[in-house]
N, CA, C and O atoms as a CHARMM CRD file, in Angstrom:
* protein
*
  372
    1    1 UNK  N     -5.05400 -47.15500  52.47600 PROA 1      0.00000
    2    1 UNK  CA    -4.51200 -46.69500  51.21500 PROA 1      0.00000
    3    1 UNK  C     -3.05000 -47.12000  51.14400 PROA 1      0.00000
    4    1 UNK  O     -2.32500 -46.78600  52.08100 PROA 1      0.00000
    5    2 UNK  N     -2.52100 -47.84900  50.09400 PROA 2      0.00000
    6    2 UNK  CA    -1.37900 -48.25700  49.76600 PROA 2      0.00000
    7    2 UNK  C     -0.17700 -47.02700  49.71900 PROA 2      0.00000
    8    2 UNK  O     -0.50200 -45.91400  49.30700 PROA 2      0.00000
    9    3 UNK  N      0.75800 -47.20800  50.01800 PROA 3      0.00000
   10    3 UNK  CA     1.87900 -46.05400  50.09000 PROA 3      0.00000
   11    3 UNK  C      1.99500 -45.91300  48.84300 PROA 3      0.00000
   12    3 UNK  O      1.12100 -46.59700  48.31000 PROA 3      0.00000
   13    4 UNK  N      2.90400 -45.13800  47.74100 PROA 4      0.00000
   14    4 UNK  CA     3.53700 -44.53900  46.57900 PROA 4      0.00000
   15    4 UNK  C      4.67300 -45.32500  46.43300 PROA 4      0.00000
   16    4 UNK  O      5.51200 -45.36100  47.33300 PROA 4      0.00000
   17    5 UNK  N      4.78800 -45.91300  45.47900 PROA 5      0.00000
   18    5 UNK  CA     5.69700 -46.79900  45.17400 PROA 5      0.00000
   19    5 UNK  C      7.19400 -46.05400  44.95900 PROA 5      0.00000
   20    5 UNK  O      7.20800 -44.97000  44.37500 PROA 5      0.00000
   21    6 UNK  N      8.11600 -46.49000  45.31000 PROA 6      0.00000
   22    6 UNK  CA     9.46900 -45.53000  45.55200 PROA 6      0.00000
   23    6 UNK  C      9.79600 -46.08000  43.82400 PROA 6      0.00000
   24    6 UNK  O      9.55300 -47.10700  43.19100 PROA 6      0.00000
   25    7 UNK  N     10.43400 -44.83700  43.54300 PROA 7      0.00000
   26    7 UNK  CA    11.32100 -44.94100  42.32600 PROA 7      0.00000
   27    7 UNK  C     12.23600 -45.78100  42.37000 PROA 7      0.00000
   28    7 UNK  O     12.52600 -46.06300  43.53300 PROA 7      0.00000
   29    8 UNK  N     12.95300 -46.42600  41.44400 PROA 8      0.00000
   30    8 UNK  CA    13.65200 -47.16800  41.04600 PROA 8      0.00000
   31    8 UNK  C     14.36900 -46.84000  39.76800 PROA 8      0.00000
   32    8 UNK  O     13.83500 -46.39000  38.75500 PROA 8      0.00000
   33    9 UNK  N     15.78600 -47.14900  39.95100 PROA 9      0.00000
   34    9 UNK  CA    17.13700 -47.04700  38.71000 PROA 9      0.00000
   35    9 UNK  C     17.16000 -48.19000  38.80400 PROA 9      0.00000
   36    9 UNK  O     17.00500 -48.98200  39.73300 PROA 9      0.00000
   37   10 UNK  N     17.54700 -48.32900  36.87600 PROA 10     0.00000
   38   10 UNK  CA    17.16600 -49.83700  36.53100 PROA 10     0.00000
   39   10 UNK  C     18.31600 -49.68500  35.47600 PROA 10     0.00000
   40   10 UNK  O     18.19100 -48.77200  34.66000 PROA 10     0.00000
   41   11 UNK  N     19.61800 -50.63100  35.39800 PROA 11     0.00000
   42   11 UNK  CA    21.01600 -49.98000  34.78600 PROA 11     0.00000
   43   11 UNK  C     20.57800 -50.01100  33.37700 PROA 11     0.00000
   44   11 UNK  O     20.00700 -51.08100  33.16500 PROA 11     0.00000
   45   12 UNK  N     20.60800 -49.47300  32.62800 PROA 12     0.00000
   46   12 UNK  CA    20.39900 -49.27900  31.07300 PROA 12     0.00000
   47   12 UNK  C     19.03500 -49.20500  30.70600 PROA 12     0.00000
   48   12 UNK  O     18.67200 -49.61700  29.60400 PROA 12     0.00000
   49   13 UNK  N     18.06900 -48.60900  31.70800 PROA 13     0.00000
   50   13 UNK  CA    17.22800 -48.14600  31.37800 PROA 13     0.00000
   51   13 UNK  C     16.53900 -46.86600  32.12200 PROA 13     0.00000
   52   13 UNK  O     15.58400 -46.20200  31.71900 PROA 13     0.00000
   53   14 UNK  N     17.31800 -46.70500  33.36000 PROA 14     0.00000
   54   14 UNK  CA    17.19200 -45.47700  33.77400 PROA 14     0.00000
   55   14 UNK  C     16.06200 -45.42800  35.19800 PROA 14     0.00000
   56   14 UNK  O     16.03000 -46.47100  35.85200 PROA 14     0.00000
   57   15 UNK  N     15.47200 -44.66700  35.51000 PROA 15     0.00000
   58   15 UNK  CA    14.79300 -43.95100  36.77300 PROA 15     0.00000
   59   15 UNK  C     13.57800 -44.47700  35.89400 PROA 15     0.00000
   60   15 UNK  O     13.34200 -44.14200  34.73300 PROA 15     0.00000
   61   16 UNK  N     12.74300 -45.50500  36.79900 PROA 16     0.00000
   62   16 UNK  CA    10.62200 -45.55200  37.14000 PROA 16     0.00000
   63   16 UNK  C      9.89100 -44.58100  37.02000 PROA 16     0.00000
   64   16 UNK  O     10.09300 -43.70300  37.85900 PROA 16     0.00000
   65   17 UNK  N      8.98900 -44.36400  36.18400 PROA 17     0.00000
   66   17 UNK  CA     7.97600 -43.39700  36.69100 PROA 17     0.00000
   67   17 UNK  C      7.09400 -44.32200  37.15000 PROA 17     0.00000
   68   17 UNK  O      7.19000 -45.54800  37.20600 PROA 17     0.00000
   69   18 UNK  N      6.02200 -43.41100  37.54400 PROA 18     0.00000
   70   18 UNK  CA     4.86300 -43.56100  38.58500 PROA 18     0.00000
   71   18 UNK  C      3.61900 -44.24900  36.95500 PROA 18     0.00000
   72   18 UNK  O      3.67900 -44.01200  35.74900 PROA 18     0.00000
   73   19 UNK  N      2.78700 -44.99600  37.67900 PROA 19     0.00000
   74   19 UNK  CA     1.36200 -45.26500  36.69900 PROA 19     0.00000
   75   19 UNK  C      0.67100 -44.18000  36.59900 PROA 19     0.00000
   76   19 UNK  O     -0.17900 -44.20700  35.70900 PROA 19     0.00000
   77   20 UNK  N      0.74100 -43.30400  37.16300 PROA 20     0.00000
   78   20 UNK  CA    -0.13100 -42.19800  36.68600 PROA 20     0.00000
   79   20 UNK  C      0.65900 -41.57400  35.38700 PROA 20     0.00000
   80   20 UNK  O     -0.03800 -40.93600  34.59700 PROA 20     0.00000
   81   21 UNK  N      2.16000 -41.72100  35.08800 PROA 21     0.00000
   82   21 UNK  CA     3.20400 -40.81400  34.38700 PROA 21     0.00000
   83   21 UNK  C      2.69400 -41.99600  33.14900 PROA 21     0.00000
   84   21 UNK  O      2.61900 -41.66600  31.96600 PROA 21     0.00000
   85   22 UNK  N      2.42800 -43.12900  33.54100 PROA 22     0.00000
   86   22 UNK  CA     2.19500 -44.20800  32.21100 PROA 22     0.00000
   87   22 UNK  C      1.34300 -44.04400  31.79400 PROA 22     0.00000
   88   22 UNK  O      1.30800 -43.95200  30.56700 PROA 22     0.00000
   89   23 UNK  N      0.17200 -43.91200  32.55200 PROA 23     0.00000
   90   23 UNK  CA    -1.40300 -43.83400  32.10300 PROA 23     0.00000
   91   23 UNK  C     -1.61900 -42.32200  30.78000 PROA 23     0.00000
   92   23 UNK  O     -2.22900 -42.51600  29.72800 PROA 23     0.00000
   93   24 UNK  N     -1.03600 -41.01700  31.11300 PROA 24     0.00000
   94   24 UNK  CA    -0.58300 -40.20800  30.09800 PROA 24     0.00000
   95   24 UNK  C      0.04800 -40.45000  29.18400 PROA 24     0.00000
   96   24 UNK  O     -0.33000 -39.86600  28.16800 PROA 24     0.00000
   97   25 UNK  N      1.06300 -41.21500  29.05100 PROA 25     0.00000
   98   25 UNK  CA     1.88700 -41.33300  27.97200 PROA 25     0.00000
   99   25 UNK  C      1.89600 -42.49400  26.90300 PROA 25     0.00000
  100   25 UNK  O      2.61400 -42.67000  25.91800 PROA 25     0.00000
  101   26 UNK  N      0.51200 -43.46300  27.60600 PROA 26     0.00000
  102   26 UNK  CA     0.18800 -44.61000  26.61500 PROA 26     0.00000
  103   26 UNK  C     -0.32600 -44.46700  24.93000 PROA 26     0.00000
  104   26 UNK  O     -1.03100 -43.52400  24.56800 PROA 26     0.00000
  105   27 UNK  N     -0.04400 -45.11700  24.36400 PROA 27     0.00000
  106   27 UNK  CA    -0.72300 -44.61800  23.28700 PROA 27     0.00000
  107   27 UNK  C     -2.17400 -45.24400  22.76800 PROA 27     0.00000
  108   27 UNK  O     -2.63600 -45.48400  21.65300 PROA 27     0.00000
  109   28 UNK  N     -2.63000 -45.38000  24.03600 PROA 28     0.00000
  110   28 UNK  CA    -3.85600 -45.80200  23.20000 PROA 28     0.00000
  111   28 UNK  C     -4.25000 -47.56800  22.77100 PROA 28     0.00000
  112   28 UNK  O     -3.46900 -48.51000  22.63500 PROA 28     0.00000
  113   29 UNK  N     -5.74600 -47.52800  22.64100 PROA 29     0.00000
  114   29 UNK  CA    -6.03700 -49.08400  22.00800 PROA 29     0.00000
  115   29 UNK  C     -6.32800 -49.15600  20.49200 PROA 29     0.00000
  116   29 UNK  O     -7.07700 -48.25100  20.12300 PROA 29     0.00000
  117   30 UNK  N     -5.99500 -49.85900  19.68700 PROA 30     0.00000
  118   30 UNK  CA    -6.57300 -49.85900  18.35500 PROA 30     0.00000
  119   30 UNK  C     -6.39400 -51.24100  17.84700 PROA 30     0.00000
  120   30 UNK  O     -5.34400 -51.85600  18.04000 PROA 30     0.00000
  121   31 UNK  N     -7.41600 -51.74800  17.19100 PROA 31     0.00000
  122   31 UNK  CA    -6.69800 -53.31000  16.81000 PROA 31     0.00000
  123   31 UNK  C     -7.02300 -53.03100  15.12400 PROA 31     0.00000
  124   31 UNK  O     -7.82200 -52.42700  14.40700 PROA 31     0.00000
  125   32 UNK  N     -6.10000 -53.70500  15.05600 PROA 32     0.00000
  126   32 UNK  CA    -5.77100 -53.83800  13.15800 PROA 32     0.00000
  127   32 UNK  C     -6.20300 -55.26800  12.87900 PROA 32     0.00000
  128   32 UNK  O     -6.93500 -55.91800  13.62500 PROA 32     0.00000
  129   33 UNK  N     -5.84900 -55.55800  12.10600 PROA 33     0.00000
  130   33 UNK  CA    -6.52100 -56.83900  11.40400 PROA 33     0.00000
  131   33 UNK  C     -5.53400 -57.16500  10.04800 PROA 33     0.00000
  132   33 UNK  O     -5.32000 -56.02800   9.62900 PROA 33     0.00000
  133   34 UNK  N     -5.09800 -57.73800   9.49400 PROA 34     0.00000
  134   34 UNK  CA    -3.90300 -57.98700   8.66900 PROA 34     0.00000
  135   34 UNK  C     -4.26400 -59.51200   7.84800 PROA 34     0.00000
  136   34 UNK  O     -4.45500 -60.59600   8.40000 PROA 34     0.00000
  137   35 UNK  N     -4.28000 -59.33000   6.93200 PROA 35     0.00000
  138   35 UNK  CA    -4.50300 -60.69200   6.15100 PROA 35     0.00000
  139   35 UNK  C     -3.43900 -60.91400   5.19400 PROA 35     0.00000
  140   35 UNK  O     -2.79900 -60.06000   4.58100 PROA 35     0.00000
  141   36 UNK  N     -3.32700 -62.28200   5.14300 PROA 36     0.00000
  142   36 UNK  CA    -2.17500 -62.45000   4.01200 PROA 36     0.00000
  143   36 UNK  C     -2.21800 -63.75500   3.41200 PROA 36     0.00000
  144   36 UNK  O     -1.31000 -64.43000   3.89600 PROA 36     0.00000
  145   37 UNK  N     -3.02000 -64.52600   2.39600 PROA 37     0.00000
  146   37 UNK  CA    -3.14100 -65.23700   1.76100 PROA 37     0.00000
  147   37 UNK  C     -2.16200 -65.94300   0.67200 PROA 37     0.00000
  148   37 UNK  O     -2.04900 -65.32900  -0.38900 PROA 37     0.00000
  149   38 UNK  N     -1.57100 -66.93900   0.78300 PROA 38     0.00000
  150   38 UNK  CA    -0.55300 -67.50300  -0.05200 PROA 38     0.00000
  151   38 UNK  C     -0.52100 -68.81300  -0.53200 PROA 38     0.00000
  152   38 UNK  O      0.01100 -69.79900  -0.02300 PROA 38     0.00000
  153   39 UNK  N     -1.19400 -68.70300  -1.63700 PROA 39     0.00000
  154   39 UNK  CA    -1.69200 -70.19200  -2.61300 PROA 39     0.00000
  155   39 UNK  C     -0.41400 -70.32200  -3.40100 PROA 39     0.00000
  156   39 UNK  O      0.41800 -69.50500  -3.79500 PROA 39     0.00000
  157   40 UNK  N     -0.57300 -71.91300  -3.51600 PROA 40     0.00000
  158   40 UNK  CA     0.46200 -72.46600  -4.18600 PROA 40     0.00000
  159   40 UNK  C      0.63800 -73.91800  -4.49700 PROA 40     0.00000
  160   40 UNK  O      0.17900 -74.71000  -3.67400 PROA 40     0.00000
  161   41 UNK  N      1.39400 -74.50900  -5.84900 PROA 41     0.00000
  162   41 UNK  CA     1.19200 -75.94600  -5.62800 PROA 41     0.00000
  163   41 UNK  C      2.07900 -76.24700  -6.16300 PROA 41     0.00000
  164   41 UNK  O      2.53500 -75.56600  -7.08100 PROA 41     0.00000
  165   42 UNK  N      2.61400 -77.37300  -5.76100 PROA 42     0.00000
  166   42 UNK  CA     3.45400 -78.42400  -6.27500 PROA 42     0.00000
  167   42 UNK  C      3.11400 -79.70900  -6.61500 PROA 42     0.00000
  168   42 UNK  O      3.14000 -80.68800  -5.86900 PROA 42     0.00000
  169   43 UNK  N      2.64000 -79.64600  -8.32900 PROA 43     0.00000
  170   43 UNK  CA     2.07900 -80.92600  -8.93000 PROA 43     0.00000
  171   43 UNK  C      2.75900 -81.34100 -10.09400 PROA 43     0.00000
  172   43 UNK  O      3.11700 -80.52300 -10.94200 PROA 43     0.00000
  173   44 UNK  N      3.06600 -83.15600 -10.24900 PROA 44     0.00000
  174   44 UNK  CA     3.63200 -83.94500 -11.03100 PROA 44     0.00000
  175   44 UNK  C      4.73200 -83.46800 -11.15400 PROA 44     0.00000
  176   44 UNK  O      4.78900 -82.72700 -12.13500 PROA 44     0.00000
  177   45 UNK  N      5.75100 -83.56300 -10.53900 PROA 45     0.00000
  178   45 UNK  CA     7.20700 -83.59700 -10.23100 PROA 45     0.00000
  179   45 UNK  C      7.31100 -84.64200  -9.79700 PROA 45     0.00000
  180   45 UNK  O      6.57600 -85.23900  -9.01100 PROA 45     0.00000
  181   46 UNK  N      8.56300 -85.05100 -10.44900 PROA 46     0.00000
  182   46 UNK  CA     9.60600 -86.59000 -10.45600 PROA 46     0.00000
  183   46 UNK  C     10.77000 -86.31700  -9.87500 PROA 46     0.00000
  184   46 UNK  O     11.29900 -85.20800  -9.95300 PROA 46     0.00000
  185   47 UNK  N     11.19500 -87.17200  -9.33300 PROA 47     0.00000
  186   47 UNK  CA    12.82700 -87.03000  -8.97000 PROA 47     0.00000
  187   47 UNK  C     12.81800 -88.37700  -9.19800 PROA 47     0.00000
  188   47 UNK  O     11.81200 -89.08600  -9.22900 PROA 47     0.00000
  189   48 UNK  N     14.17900 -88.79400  -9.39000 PROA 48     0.00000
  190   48 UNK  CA    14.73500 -90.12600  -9.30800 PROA 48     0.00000
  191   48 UNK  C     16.41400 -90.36200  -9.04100 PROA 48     0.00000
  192   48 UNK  O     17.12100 -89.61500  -9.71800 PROA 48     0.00000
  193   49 UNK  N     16.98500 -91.11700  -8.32200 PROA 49     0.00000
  194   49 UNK  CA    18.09700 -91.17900  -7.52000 PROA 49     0.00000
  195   49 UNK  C     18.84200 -89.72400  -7.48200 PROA 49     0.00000
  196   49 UNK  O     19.82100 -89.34900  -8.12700 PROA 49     0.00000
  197   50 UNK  N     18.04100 -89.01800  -6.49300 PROA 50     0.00000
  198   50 UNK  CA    18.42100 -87.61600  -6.35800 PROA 50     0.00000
  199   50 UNK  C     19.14600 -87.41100  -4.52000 PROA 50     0.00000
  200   50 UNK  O     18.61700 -87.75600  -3.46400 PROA 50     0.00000
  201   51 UNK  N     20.27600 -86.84200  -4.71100 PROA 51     0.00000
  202   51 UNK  CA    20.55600 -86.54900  -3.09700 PROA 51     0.00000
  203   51 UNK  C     20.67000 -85.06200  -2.79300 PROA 51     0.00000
  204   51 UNK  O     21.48000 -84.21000  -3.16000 PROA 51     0.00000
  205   52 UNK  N     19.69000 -85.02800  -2.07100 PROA 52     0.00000
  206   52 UNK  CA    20.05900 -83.72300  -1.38700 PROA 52     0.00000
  207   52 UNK  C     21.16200 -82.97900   0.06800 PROA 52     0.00000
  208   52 UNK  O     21.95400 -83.55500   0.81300 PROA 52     0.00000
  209   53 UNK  N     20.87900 -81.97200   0.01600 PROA 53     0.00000
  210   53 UNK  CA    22.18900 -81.96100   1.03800 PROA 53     0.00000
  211   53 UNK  C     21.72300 -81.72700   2.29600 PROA 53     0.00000
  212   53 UNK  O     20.74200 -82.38000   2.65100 PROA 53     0.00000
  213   54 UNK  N     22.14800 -81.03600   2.96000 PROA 54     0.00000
  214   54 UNK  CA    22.05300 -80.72900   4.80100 PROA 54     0.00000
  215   54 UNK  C     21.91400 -79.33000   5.46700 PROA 54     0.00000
  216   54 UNK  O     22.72800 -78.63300   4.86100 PROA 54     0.00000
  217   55 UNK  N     21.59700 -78.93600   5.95000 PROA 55     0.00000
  218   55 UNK  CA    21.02000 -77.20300   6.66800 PROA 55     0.00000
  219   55 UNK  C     22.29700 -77.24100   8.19900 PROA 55     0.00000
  220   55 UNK  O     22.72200 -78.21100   8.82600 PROA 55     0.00000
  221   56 UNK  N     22.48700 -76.25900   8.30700 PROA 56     0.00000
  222   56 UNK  CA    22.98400 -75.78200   9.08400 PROA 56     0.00000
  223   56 UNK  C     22.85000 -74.42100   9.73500 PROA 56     0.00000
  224   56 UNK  O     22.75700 -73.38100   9.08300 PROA 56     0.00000
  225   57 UNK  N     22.84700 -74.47900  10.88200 PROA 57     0.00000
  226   57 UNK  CA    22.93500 -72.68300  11.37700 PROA 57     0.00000
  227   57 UNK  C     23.65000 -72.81800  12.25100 PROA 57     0.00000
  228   57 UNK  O     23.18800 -73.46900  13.18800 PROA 57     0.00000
  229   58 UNK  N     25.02100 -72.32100  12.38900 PROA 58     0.00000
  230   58 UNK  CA    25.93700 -72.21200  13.17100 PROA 58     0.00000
  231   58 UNK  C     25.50700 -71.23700  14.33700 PROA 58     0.00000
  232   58 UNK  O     24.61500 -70.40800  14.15800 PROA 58     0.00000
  233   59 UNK  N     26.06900 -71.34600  15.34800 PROA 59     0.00000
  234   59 UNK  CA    25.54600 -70.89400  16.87500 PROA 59     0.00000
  235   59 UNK  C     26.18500 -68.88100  16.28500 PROA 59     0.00000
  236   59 UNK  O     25.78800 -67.85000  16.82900 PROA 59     0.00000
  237   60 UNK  N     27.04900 -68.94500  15.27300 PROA 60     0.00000
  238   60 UNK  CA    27.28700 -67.59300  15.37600 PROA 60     0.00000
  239   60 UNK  C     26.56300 -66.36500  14.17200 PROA 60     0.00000
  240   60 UNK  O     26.72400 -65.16300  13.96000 PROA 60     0.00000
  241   61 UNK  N     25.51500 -67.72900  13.45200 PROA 61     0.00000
  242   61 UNK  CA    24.85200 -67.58800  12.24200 PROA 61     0.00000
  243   61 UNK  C     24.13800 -65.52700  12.12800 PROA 61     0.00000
  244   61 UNK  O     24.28900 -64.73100  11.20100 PROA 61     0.00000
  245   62 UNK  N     23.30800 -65.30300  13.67300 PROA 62     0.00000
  246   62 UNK  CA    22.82900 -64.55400  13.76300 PROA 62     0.00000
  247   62 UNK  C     23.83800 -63.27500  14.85700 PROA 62     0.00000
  248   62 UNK  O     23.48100 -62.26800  15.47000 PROA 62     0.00000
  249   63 UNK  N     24.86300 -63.79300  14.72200 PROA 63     0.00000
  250   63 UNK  CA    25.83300 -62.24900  15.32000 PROA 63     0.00000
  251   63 UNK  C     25.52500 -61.29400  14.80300 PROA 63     0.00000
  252   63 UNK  O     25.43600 -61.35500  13.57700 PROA 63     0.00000
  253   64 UNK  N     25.29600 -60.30100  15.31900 PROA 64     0.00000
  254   64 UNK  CA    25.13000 -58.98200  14.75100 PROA 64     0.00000
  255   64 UNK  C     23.76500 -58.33500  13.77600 PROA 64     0.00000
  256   64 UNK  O     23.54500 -57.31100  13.12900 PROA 64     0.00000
  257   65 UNK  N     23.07500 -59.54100  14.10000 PROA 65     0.00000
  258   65 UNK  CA    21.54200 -59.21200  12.85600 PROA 65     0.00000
  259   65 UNK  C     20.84700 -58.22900  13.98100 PROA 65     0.00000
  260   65 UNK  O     20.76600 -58.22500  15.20900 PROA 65     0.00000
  261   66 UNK  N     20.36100 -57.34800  12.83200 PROA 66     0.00000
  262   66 UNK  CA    19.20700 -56.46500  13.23500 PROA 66     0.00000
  263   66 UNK  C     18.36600 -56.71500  12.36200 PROA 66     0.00000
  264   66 UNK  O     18.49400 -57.45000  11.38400 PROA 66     0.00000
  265   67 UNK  N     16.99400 -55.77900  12.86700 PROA 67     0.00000
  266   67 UNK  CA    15.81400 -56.17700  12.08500 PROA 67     0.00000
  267   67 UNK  C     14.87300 -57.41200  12.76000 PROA 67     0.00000
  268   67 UNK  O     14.69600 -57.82500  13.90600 PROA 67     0.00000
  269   68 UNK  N     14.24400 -57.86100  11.08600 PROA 68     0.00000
  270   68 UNK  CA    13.66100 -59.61300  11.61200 PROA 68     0.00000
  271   68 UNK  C     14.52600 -60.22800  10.65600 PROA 68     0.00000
  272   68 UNK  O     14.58800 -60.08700   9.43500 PROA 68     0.00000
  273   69 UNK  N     15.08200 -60.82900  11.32700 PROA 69     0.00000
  274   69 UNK  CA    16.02600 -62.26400  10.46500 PROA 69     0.00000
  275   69 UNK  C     15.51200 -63.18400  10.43900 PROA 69     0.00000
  276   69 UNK  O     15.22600 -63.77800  11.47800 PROA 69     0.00000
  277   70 UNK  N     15.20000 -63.64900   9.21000 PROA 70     0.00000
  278   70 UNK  CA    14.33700 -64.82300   8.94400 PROA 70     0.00000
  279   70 UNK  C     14.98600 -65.75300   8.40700 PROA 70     0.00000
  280   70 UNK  O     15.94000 -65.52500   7.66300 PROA 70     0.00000
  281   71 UNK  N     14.52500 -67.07600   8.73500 PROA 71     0.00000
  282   71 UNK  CA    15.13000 -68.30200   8.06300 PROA 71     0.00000
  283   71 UNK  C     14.54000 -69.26800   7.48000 PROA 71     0.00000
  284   71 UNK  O     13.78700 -69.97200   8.15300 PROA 71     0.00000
  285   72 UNK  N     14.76500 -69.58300   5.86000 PROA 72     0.00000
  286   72 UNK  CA    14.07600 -70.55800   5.77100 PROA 72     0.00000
  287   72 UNK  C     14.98800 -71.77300   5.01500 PROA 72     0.00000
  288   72 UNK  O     15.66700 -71.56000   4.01000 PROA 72     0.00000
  289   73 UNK  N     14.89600 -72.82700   5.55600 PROA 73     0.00000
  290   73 UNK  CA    15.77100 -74.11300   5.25500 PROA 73     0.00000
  291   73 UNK  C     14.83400 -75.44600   4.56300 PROA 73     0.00000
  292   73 UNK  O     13.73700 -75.92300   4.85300 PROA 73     0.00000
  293   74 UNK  N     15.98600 -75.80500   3.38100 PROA 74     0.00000
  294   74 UNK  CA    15.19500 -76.79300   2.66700 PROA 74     0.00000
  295   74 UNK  C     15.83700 -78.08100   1.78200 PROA 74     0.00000
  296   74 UNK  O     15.92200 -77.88000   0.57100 PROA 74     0.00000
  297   75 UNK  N     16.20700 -79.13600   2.19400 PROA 75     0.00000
  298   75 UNK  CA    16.64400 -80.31200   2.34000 PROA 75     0.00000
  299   75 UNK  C     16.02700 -80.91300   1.22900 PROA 75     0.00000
  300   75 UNK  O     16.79700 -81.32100   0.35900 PROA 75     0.00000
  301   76 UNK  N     14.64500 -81.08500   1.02500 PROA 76     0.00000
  302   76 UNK  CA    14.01200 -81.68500  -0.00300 PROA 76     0.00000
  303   76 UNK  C     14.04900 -81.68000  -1.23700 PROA 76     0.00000
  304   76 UNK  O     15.12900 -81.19000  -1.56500 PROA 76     0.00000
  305   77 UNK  N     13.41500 -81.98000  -2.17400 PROA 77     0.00000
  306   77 UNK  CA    13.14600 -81.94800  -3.59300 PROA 77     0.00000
  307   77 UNK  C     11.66300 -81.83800  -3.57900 PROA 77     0.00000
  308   77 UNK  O     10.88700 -82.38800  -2.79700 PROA 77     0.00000
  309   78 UNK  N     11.28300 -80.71300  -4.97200 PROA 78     0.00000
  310   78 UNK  CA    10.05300 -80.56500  -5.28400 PROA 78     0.00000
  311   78 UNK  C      8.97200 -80.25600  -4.62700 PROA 78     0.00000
  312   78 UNK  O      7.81500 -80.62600  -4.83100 PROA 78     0.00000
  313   79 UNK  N      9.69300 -79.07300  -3.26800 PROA 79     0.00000
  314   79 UNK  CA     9.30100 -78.62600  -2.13600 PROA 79     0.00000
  315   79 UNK  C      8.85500 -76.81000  -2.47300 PROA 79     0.00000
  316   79 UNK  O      9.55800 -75.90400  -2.92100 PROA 79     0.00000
  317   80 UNK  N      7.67000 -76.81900  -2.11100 PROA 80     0.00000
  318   80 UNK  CA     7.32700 -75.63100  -2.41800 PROA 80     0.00000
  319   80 UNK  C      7.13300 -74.56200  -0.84400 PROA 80     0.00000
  320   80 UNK  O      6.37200 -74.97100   0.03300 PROA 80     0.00000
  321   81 UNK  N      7.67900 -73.60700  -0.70700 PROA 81     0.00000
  322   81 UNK  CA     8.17900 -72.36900   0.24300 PROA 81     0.00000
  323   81 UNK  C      7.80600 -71.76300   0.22800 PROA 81     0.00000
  324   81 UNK  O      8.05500 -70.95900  -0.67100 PROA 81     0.00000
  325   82 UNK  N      6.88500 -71.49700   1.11700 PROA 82     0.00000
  326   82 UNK  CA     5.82200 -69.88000   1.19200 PROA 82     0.00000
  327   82 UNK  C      5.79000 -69.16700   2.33200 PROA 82     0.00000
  328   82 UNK  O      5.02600 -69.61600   3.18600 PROA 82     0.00000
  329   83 UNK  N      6.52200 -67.97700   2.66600 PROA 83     0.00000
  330   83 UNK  CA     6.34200 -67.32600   4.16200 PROA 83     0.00000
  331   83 UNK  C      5.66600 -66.11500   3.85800 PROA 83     0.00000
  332   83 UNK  O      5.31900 -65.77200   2.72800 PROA 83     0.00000
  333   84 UNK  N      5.50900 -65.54800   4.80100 PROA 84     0.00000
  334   84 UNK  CA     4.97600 -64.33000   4.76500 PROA 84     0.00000
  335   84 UNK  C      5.15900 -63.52900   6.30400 PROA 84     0.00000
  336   84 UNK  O      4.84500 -64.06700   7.36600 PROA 84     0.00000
  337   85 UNK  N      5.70900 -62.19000   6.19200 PROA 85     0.00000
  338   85 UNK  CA     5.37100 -61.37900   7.44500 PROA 85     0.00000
  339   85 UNK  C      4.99700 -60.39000   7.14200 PROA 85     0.00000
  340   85 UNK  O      5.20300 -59.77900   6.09400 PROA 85     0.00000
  341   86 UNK  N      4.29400 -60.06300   8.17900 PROA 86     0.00000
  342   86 UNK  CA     2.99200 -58.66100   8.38700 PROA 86     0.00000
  343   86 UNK  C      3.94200 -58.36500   9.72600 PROA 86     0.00000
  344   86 UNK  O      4.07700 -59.08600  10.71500 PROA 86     0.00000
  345   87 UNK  N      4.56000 -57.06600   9.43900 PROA 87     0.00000
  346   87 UNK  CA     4.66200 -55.72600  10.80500 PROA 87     0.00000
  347   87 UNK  C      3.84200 -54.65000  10.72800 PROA 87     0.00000
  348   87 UNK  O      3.83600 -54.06000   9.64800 PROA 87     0.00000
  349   88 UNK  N      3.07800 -54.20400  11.68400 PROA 88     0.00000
  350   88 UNK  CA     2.32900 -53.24000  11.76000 PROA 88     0.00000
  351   88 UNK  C      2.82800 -52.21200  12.50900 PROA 88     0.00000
  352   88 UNK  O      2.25300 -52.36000  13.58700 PROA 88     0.00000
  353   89 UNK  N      3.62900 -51.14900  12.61400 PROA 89     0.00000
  354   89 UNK  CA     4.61500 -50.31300  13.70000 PROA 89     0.00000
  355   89 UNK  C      3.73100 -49.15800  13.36600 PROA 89     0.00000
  356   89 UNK  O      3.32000 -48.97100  12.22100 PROA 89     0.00000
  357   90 UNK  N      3.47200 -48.46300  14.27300 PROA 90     0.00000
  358   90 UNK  CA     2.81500 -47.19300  14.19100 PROA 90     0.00000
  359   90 UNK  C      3.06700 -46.56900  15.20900 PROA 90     0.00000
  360   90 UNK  O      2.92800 -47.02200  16.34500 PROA 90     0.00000
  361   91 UNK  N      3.63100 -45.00200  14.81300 PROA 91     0.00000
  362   91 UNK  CA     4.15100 -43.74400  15.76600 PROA 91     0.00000
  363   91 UNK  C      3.45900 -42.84000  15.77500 PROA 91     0.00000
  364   91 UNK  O      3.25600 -42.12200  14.79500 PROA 91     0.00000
  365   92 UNK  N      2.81600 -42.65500  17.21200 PROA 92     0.00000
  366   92 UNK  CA     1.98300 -41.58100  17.06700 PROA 92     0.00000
  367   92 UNK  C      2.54500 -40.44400  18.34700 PROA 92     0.00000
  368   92 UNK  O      2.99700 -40.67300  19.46900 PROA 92     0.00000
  369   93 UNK  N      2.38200 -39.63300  17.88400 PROA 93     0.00000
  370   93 UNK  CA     2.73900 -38.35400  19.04500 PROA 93     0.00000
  371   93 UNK  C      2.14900 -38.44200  19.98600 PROA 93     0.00000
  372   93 UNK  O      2.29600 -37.61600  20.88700 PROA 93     0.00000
């Protein structure tokens, strides 16, 4: 039989519990399923001697973001942009 694994302090997150202390406090299995469909078109558009410009994200672009910071960059002409996010967060006692 394997010994009991010694506790451990871990700096900014504090004192280990044991798998038995995890196995209680899990929350469980559930799978979700999430759909998100996004039609769209870009038809008979012209450009002609058109310049577009340049994207950048500076290394300090995302200082301080919380959340989801999303990015979307676009150089082209007659360019059609479709994102989508699905978060599913659920708190259960």
């Amino acid at each position: 039989m394997a010994a009991p694994a010694q506790s451990a302090y871990v700096d900014g997150l504090g004192a280990s519990v044991s798998g038995s202390t995890l196995a209680r406090s899990r929350g469980g299995i559930e799978t979700t399923t999430e759909t998100m469909t996004l039609n769209g078109s870009v038809d008979h558009n012209t450009d002609n001697h058109v310049v577009t410009g340049s994207n950048l994200i500076d290394g300090g672009a995302f200082s301080g973001a919380v959340g989801l910071p999303t990015v979307i960059q676009n150089t082209g002409n007659n360019v059609l942009i479709q994102t989508g996010v699905i978060v599913n967060v659920q708190f259960k006692p």
